[in-house]
VOBA-1610 file (N, C-alpha, C; in pm, whole numbers, padded with zeros to 5 digits, always signed):
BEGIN
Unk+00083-00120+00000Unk+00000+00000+00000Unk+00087+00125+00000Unk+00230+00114+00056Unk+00280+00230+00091Unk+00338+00281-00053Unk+00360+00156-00094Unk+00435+00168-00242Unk+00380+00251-00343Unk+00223+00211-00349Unk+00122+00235-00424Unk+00049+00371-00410Unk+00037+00401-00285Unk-00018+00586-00262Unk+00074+00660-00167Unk+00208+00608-00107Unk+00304+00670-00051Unk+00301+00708+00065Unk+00142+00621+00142Unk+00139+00636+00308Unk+00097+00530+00318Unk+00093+00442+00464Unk+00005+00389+00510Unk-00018+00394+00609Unk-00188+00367+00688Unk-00266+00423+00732Unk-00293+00235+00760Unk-00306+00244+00890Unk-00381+00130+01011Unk-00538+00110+01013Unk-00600+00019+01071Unk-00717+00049+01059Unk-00786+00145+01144Unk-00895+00183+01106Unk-00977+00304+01137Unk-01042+00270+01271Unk-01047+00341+01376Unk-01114+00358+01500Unk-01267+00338+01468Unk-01336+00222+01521Unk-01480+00187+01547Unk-01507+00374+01569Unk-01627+00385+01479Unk-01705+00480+01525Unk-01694+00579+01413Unk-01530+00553+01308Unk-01501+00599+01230Unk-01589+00632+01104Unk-01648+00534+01063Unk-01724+00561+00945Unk-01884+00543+01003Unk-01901+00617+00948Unk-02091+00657+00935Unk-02183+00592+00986Unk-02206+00468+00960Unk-02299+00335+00991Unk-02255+00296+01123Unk-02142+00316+01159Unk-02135+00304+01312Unk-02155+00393+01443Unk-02203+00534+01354Unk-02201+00621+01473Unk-02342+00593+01569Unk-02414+00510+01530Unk-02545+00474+01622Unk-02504+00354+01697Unk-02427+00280+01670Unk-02368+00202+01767Unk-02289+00277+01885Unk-02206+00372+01822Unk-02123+00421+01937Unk-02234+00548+02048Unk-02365+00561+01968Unk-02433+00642+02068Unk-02516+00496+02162Unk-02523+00421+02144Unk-02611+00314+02178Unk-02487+00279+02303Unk-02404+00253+02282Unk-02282+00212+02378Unk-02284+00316+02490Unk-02253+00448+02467Unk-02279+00572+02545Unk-02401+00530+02645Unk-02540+00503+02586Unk-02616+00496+02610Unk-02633+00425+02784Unk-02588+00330+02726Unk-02568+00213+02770Unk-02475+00203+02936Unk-02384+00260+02917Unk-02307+00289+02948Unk-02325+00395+03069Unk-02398+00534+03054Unk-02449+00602+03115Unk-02552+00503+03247Unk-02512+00633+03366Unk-02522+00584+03473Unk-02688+00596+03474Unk-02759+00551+03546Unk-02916+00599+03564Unk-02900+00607+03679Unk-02997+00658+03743Unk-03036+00695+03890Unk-03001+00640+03973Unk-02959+00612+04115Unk-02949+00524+04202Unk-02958+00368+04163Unk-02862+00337+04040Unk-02822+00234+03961Unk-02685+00214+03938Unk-02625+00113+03954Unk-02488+00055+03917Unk-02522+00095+03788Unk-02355+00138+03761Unk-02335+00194+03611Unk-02305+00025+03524Unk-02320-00006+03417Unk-02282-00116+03330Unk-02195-00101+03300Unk-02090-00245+03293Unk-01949-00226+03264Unk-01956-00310+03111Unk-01831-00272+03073Unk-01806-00345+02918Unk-01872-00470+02888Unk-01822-00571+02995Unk-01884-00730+02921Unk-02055-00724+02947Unk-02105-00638+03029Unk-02242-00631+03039Unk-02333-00593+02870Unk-02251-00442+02874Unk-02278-00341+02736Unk-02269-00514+02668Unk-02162-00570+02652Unk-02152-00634+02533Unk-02224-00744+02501Unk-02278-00843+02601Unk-02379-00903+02632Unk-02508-00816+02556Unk-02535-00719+02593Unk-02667-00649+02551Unk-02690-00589+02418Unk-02533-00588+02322Unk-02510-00587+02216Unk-02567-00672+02159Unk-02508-00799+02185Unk-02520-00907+02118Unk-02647-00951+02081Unk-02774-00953+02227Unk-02907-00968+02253Unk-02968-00900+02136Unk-02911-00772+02122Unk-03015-00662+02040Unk-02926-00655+01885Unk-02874-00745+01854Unk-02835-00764+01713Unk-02766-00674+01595Unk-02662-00615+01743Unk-02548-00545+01673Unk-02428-00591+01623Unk-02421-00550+01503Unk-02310-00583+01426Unk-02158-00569+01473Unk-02074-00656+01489Unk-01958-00573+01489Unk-01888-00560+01323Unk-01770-00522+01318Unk-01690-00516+01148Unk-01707-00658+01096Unk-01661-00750+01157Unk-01604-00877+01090Unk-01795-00990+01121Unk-01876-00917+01152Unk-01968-00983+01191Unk-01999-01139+01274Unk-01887-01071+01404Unk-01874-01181+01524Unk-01929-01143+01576Unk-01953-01140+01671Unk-01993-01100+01834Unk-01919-01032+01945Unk-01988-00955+01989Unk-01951-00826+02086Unk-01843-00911+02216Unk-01747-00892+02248Unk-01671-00914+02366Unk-01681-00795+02461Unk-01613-00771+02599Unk-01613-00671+02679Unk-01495-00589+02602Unk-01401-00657+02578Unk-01280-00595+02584Unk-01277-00529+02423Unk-01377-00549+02390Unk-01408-00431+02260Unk-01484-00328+02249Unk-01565-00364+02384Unk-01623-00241+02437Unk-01560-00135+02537Unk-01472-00179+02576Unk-01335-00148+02700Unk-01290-00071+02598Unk-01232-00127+02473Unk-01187-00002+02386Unk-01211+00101+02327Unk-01352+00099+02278Unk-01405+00189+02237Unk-01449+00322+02362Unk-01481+00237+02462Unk-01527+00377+02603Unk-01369+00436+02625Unk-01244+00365+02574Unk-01116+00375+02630Unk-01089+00498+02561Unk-01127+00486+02411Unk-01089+00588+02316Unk-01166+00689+02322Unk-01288+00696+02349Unk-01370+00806+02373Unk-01386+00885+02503Unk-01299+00786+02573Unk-01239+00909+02718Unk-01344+00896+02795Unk-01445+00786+02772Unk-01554+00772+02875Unk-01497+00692+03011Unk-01436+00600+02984Unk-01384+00477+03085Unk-01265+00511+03101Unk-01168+00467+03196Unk-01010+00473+03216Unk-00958+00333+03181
//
């Protein structure tokens, strides 16, 4: 690739292209604390992914630790 357009470029951060930005508000969602409620952690979110028939890229199934990354990158989670 580098040869061919003279950069290369890694893959793109979930959330990156278009069709995923309702996933990454759904995660937020999710994620967000409610009232006098334990907040949901990653393998929960991802569990509830899975239930409600969200896609990931490669069309597997949701893990925590891909939801760990995405709250990681968006500065929601530490």
């Amino acid at each position: 690739m580098k040869a061919k357009t003279g950069r290369c470029e890694g893959r793109k951060p979930y959330g990156y292209y278009a069709d995923e930005e309702k996933l990454i508000k759904r995660i937020k969602q999710l994620h967000r604390k409610p009232r006098s409620e334990k907040r949901l952690g990653p393998y929960q979110i991802a569990r509830i992914l899975n239930k409600e028939g969200w896609p990931t890229r490669n069309a597997a199934e949701w893990y925590g630790s891909h939801v760990s990354a995405i709250l990681k990158r968006l500065k929601i989670a530490k």
